[in-house]
PANUKOL-207875 format. One record per residue (C-alpha): residue in one letter; x negated, y negated, z; residue number from 1. Coordinates in Angstrom, 2 decimals, m for minus. Layout:
<atoms>
<atom aa="a" X="X" Y="Y" Z="Z" i="NUM"/>
...
</atoms>
This chain:
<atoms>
<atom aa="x" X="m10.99" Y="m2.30" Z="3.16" i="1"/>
<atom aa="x" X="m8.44" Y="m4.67" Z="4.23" i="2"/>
<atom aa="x" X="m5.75" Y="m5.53" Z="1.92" i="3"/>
<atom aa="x" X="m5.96" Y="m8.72" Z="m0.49" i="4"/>
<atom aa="x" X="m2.29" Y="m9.34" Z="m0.51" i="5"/>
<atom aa="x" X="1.14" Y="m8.87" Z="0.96" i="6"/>
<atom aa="x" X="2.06" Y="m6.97" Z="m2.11" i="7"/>
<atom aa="x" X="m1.13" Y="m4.65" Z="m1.79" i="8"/>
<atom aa="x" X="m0.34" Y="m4.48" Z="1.78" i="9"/>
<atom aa="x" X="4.20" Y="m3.52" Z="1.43" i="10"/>
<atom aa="x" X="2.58" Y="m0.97" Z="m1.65" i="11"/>
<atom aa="x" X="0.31" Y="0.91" Z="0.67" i="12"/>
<atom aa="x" X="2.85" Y="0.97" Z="3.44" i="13"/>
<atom aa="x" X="5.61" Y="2.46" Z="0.89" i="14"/>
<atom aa="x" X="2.62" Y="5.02" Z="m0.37" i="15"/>
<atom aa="x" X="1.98" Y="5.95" Z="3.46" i="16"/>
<atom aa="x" X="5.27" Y="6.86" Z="4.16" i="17"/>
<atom aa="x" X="5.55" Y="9.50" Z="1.10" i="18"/>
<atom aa="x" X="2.20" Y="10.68" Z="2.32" i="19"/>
<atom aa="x" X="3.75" Y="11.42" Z="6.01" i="20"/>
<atom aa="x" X="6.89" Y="12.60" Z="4.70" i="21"/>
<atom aa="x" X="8.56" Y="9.57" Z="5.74" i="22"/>
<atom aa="x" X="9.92" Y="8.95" Z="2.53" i="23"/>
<atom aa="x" X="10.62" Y="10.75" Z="m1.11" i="24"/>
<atom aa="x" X="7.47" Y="10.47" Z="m3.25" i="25"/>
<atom aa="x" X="10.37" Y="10.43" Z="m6.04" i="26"/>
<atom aa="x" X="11.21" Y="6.76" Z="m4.96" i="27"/>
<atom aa="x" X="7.92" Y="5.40" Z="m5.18" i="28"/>
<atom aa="x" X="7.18" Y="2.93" Z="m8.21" i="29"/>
<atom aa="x" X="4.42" Y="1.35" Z="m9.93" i="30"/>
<atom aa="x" X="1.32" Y="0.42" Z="m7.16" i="31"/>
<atom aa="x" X="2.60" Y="2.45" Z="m4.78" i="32"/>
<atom aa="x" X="3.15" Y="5.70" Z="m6.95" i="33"/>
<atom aa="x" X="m0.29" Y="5.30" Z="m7.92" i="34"/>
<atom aa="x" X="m2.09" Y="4.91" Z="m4.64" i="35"/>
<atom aa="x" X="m0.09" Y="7.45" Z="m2.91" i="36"/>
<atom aa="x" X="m1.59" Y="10.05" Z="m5.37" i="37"/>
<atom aa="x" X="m5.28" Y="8.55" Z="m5.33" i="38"/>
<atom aa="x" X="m6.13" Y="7.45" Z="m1.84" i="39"/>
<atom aa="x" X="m6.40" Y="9.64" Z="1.44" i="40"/>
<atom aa="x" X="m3.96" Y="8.74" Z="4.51" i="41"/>
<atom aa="x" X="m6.86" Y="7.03" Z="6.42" i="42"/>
<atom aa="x" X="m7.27" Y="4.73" Z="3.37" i="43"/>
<atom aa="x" X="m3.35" Y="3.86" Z="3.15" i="44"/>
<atom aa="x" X="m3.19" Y="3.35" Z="6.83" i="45"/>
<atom aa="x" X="m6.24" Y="0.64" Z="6.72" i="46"/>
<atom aa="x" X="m4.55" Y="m1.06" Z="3.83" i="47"/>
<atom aa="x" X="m0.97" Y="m1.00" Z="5.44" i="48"/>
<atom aa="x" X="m2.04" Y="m2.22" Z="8.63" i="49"/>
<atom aa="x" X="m3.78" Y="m5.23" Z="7.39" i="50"/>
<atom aa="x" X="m2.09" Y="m8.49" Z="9.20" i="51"/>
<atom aa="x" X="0.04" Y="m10.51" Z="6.14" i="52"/>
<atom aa="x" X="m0.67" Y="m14.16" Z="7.56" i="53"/>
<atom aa="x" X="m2.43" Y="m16.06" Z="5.30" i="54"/>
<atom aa="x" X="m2.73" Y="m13.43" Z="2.71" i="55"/>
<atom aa="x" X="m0.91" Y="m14.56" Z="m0.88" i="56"/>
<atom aa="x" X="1.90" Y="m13.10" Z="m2.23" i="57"/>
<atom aa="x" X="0.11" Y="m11.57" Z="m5.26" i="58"/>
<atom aa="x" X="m3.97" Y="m11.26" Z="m5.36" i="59"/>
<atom aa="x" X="m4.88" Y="m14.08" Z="m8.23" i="60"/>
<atom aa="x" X="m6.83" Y="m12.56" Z="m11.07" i="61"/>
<atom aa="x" X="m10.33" Y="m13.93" Z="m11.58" i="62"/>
</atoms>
């Protein structure tokens, strides 16, 4: 499941580093607090690694 936007894609790669230890879970905010508690590491790591170009900033609500 590639990421819709950049800001989906920077909140995943903030949520993957708390999951490897990378980073303190306790500076995680808002998405990324969130999806580092629901999703598994191979989840993070597909949304995270999704390319940015031509992605917007924020995924429009339909």
């Amino acid at each position: 499941m590639p990421a819709k936007s950049k800001s989906q894609q920077m909140a995943a790669g903030a949520a993957l580093a708390a999951k490897r230890g990378e980073k303190k879970k306790s500076e995680l905010q808002g998405a990324s607090k969130s999806m580092e508690e629901s999703m598994s590491k191979k989840e993070l790591e597909e949304l995270a690694s999704t390319k940015r170009k031509g992605k917007p900033k924020h995924d429009s609500k339909d």
